[in-house]
C-alpha positions as CSV (number, residue, x, y, z in Angstrom):
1,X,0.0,0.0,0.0
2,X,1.4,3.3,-0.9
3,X,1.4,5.1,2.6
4,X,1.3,8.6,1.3
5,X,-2.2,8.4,-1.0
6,X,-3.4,6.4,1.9
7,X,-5.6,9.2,3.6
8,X,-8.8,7.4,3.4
9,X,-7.4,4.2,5.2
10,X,-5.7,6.5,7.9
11,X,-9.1,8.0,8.4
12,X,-11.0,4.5,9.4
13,X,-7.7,3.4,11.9
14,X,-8.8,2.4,15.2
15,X,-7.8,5.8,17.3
16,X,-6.8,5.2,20.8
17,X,-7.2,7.2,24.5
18,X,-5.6,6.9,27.1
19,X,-7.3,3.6,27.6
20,X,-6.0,-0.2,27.6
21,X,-5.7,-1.5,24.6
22,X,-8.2,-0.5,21.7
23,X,-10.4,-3.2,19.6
24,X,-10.3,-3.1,16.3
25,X,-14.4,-3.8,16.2
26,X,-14.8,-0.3,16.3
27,X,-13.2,2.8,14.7
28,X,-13.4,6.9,14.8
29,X,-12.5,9.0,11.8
30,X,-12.2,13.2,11.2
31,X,-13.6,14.7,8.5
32,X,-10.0,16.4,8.3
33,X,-6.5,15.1,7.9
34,X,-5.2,18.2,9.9
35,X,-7.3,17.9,12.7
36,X,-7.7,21.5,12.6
37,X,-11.0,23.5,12.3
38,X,-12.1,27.0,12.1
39,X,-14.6,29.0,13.5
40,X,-18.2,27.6,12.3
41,X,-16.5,24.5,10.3
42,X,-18.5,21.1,11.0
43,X,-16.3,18.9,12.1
44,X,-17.8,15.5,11.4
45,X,-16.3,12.8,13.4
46,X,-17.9,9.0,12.0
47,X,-17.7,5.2,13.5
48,X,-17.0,2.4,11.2
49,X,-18.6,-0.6,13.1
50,X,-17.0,-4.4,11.7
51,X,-20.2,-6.1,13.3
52,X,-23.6,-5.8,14.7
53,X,-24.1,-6.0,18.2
54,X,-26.9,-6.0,21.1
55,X,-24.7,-3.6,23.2
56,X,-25.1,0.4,23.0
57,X,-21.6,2.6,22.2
58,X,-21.1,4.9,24.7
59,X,-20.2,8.4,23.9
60,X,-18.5,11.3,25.5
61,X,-17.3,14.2,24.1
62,X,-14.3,16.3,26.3
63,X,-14.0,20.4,25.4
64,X,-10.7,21.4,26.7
65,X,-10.4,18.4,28.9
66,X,-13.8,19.0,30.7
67,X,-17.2,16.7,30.3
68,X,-19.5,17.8,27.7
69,X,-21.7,15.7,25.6
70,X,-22.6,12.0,26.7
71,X,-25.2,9.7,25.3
72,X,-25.0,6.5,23.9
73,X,-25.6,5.0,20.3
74,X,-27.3,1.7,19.0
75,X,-24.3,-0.4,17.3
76,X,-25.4,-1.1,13.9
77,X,-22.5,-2.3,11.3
78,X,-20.8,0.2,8.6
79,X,-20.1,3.7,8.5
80,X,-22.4,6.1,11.1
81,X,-21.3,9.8,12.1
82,X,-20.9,9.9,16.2
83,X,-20.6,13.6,16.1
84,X,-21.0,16.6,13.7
85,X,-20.7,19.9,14.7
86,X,-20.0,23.3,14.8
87,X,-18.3,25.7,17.1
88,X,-17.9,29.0,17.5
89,X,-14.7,29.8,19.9
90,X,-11.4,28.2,20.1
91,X,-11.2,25.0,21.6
92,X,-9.8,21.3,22.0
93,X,-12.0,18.7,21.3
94,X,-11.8,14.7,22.1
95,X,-14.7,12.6,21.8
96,X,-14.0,9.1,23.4
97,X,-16.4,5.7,22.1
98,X,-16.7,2.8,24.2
99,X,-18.5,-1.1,23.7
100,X,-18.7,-3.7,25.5
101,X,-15.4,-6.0,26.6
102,X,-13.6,-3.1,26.6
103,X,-14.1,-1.8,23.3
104,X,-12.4,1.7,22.8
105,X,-11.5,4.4,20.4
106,X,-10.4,8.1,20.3
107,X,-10.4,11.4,18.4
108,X,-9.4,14.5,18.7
109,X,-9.7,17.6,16.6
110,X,-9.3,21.7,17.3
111,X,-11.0,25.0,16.9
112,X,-9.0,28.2,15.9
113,X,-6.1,27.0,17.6
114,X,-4.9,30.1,16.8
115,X,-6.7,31.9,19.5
116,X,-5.4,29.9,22.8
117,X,-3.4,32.5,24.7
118,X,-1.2,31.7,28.0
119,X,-3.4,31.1,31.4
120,X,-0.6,33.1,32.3
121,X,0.0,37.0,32.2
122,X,4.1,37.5,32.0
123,X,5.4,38.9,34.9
124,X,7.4,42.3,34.2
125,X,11.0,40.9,36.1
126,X,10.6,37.2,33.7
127,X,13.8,37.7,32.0
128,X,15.6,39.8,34.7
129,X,15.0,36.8,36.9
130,X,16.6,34.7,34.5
131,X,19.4,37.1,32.9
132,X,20.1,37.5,37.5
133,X,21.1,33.6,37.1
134,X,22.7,33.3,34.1
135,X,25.1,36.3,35.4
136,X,25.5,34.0,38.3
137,X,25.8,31.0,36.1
138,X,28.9,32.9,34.0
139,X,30.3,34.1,37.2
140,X,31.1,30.5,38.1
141,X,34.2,29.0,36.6
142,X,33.4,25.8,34.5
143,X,35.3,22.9,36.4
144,X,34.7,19.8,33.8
145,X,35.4,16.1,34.1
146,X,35.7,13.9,31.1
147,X,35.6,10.2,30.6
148,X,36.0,8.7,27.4
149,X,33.4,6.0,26.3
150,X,33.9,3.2,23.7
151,X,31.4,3.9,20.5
152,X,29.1,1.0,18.7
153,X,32.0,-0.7,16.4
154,X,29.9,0.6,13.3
155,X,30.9,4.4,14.5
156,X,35.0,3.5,15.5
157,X,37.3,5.2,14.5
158,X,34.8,7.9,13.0
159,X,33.3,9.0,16.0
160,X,34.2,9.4,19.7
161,X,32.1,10.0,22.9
162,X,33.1,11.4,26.1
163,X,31.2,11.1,29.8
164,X,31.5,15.2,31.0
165,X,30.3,16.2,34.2
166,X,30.3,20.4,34.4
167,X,29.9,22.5,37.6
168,X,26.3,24.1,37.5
169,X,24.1,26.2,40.1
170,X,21.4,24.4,42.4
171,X,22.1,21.3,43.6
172,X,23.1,18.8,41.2
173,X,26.4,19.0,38.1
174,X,25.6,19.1,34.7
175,X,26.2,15.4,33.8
176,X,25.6,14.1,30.1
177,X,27.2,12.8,27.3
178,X,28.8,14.2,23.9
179,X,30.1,13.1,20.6
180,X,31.6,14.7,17.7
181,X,33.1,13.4,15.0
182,X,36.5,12.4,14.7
183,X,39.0,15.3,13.4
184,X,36.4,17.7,12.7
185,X,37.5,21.4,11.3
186,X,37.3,24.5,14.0
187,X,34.0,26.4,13.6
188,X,32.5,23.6,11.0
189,X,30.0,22.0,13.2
190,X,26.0,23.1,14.4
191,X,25.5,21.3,18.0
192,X,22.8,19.4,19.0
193,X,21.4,18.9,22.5
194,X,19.1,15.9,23.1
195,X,16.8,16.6,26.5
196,X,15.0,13.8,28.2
197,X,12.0,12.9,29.0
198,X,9.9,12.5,32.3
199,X,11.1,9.9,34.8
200,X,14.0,8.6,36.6
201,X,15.3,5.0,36.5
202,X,13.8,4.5,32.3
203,X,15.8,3.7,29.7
204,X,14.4,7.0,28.5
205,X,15.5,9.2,30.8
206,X,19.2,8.0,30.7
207,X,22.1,9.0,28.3
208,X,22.7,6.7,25.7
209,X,26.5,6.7,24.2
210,X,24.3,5.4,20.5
211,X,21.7,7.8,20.7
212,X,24.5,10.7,21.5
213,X,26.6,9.1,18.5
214,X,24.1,9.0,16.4
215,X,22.9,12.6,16.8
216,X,26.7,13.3,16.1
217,X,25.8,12.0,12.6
218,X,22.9,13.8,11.6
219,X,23.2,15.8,8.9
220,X,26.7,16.8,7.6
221,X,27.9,15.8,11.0
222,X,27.7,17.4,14.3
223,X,28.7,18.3,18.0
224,X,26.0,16.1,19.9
225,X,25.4,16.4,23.9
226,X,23.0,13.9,25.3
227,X,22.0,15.8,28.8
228,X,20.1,13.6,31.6
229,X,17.4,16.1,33.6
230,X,18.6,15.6,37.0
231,X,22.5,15.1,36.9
232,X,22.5,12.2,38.1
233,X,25.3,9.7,37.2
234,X,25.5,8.2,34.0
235,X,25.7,4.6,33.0
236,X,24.7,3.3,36.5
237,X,23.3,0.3,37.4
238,X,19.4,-0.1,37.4
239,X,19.9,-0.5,41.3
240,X,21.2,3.3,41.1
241,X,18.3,4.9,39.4
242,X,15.5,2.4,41.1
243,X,17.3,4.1,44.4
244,X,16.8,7.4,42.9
245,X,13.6,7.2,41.6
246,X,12.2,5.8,45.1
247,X,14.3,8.1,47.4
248,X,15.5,11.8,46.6
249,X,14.1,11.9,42.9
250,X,10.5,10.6,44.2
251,X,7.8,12.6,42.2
252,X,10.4,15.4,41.5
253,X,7.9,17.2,39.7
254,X,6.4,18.1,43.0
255,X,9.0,19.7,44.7
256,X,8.5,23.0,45.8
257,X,6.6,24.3,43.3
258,X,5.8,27.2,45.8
259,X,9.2,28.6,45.6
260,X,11.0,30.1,42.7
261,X,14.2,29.6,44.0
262,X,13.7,26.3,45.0
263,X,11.2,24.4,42.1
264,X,12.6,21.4,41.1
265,X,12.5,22.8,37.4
266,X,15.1,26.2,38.4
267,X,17.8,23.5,38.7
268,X,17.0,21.5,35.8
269,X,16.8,24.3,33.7
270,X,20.3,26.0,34.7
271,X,21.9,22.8,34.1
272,X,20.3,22.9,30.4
273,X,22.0,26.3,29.8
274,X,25.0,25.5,31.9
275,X,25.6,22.8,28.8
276,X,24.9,24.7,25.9
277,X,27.0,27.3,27.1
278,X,30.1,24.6,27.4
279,X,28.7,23.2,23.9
280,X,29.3,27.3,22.9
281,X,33.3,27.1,23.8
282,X,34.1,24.0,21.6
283,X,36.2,25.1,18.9
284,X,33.9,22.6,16.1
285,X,30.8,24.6,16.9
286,X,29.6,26.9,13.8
287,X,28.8,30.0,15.7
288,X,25.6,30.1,14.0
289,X,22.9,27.3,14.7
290,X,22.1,25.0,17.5
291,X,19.0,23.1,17.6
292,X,17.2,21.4,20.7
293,X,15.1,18.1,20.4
294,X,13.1,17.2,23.5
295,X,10.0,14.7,24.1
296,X,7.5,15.7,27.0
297,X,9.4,16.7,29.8
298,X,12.8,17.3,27.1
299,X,10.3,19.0,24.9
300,X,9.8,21.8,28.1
301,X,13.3,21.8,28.6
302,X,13.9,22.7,24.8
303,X,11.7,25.1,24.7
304,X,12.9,26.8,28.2
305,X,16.6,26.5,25.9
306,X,15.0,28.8,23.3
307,X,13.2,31.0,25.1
308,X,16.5,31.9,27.5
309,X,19.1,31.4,25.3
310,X,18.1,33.3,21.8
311,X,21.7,31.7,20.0
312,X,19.4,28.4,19.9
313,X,18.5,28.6,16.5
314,X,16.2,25.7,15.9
315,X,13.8,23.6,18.6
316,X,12.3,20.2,17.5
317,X,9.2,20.0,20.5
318,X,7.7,16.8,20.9
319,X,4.8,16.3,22.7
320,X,6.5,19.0,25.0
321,X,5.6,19.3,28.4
322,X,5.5,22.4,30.5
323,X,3.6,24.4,28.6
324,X,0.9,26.8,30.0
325,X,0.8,25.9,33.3
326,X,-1.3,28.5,34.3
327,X,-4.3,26.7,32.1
328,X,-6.5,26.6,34.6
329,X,-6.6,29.8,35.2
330,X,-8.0,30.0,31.9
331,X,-10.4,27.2,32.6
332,X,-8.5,24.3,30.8
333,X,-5.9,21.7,31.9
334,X,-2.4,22.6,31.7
335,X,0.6,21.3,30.3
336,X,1.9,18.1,32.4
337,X,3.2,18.6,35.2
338,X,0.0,20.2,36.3
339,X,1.3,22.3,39.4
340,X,-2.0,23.5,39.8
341,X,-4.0,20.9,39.5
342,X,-2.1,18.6,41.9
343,X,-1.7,21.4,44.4
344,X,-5.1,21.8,45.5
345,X,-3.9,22.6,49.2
346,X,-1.2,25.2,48.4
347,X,-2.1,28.7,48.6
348,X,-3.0,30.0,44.9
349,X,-0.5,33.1,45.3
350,X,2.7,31.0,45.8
351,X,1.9,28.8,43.1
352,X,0.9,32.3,40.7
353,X,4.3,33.9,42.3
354,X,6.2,31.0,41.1
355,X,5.2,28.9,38.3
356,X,5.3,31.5,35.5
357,X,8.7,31.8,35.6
358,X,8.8,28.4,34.4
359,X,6.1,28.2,32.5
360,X,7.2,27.4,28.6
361,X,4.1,29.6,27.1
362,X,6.0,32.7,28.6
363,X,9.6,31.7,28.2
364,X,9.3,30.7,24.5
365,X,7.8,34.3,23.7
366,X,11.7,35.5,23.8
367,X,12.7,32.6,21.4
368,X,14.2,33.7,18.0
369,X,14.1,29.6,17.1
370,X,12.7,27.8,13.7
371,X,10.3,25.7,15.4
372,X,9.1,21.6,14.4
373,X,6.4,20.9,16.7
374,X,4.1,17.4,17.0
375,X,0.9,17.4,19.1
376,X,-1.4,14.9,20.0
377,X,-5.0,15.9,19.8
378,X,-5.9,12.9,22.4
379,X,-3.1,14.0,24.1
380,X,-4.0,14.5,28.3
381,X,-0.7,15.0,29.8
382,X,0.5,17.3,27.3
383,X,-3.2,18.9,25.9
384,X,-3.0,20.3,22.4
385,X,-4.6,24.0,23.6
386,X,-1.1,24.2,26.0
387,X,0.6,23.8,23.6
388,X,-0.9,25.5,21.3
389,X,-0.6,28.8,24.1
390,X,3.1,28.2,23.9
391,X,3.2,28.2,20.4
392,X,0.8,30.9,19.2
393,X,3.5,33.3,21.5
394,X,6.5,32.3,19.9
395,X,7.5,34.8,17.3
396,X,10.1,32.4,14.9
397,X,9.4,30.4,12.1
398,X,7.0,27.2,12.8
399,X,6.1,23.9,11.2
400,X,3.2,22.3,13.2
401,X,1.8,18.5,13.2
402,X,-1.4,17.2,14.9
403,X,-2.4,14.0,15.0
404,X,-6.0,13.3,15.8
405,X,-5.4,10.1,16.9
406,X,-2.5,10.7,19.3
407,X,-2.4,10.2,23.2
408,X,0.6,11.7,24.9
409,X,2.5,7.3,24.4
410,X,4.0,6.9,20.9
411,X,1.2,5.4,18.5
412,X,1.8,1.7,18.0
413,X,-0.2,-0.9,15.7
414,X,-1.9,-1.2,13.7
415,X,-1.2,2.9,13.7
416,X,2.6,3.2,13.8
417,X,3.5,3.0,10.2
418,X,1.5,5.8,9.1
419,X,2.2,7.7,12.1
420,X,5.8,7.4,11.2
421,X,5.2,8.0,7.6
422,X,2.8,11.3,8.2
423,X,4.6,12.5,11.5
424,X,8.1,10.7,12.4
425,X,9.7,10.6,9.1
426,X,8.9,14.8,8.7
427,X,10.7,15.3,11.8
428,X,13.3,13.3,10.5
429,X,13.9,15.1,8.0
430,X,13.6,18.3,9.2
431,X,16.3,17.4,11.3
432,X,18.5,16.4,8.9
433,X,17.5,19.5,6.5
434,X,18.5,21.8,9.2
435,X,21.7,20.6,10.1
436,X,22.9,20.2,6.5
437,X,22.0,24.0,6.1
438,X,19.3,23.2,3.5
């Protein structure tokens, strides 16, 4: 099957929630490749049913995250529209189908995305606060430690890797990895910075001397750093991380998220520009272009990179997380990890006195970066109108995906090869475009 003039097939997949596993008995489609609506546009969103059944479908339909519509429908067999509408205001729409033995299927779509603004108002000090730390930050001399790690055989010879821990503000180093080609020309090279994503003791959320080597050969080649969130030692045993994630690293995402100069993010995101500024003083590095890729919680990060450092010159924002955390003060659900909504006891003020200064939809106003950005229109922990607040600030160039059927979890069967046709392989590219100057 030809992926690409496969639109109408992509259409009648089985689209998931965040539910167990989908069946494949029923299936949602959107009138709309794009997901994307505007004002007044009926959005049409139809069932195709493999069998007759006894049993009702249950239907609810979510407007920015919140209850709306529920009623159920008789399951008949073929094509039948669930929902058809039109709305008038911006907004983020899922509508969720359920049968019996745990039947399921998703679909989101959105209205004039363009008009989701910040929950947020910027406070007048935002980058005073942060240009106060980075003077700080410079004011520090870099003390670095570097360990050399062996590269995949396929890369020896051409490529080599080093363990670097850096001196950084807060209370954890700077510890990632980076690889560069072997023998590369002064000023020749763009870098790269990989940020993780949410978690502790994952493979995820660890450096990975491939993944770093491989970044290092994106492109034309490149000066690749591979930066864990929470300094921790690299290449540990599981023990290390499972001690971690259980003890001083347990829910992390929690701490002190009352106190600007404590919040667990402050440290994390002074170690991100702690590295790109020792990524600045290699003698490979261009001088002109240095690009960010981050998933979730490395999505944040990348954006936090842009919007306080403006030499990053290109941000690829997957799923990203940390994005208009003040939501609910506009009456939706924030970006994960929902400070508000999972400090019900902590007094309002703290939380407004602190968050914003965090908060991606205000940082990434300042950006000058080209921006690649993939959403998921299902997506809960990450919902597409926070990111859509963070984007819709940013004043740089942008290329924007949403996929309808997309929680926050990487799409698998019998959805993954289109997703990575329509979705991965774009980023991919992009990528690899940008670094080769194209």
């Amino acid at each position: 099957m030809n992926l690409l003039n496969s639109f109408s097939v992509f259409l009648l997949l089985l689209l998931t929630s965040s539910l167990p596993a989908a069946s494949q008995h029923i299936r949602l489609s959107i009138s709309k490749e794009s997901g994307i609506y505007a004002k007044g546009e009926r959005a049409v969103v139809t069932c195709h049913s493999d069998a007759e059944g006894t049993d009702s479908l249950r239907t609810r339909v979510f407007y920015n995250n919140k209850p709306g519509l529920e009623f159920s429908l008789p399951r008949v067999k073929g094509d039948f529209v669930v929902l058809e509408q039109a709305l008038d205001s911006t907004c983020a729409v899922s509508v969720e189908l359920k049968g019996g033995q745990d039947e399921s299927s998703a679909i989101g779509f959105v209205v004039a995305p363009e008009g989701f603004r910040a929950g947020y108002e910027e406070p007048a000090d935002l980058m005073a606060y942060w240009d106060g730390l980075k003077a700080q930050l410079s004011a520090l001399p870099m003390e670095i430690l570097k360990t050399p790690l062996e590269v995949p055989d396929h890369y020896r010879g051409r490529y080599e890797c080093q363990d670097i821990e850096i001196n950084c503000l807060g209370p954890a180093p700077v510890r990632a990895y980076m690889a560069k080609p072997v023998g590369a020309r002064p000023k020749s090279l763009p870098i790269v910075v990989l940020c993780r994503a949410a978690g502790v003791s994952g493979n995820w959320c660890r450096c990975q001397v491939g993944e770093c080597v491989r970044n290092a050969a994106l492109g034309n080649g490149a000066l690749s750093l591979d930066i864990n969130a929470h300094g921790m030692l690299n290449g540990q045993s599981d023990e290390y991380y499972k001690m971690l994630e259980d003890g001083l690293l347990r829910n992390y995402f929690n701490h002190n998220a009352a106190d600007r100069e404590t919040y667990y993010f402050r440290g994390m995101y002074l170690r991100l520009l702690r590295a790109i500024e020792y990524m600045t003083l290699q003698p490979e590095w261009d001088g002109r272009r240095i690009l960010v890729i981050g998933e979730s919680q490395g999505g944040g990060q990348a954006a936090a990179a842009a919007g306080l450092d403006q030499r990053v010159s290109a941000v690829v924002l997957h799923v990203p997380a940390m994005q208009d955390l003040g939501g609910p003060r506009a009456g939706r659900r924030g970006g994960w990890p929902q400070p508000i909504e999972n400090h019900p006891d902590v007094d309002a003020r703290m939380l407004d006195a602190t968050l914003p200064y965090f908060d991606g939809a205000l940082l990434l106003r300042h950006s000058r970066a080209e921006i690649f950005c993939e959403m998921g229109l299902i997506d809960t922990t990450c919902p597409p109108s926070s990111v859509w607040a963070s984007l819709n600030g940013a004043p740089g160039k942008k290329t924007v995906k949403c996929a309808p059927f997309r929680t926050h979890a990487w799409p698998t069967e019998p959805w993954r090869a289109l997703w990575e046709e329509k979705y991965l392989h774009p980023r991919q590219a992009f990528l690899e475009n940008y670094l080769k100057g194209e």
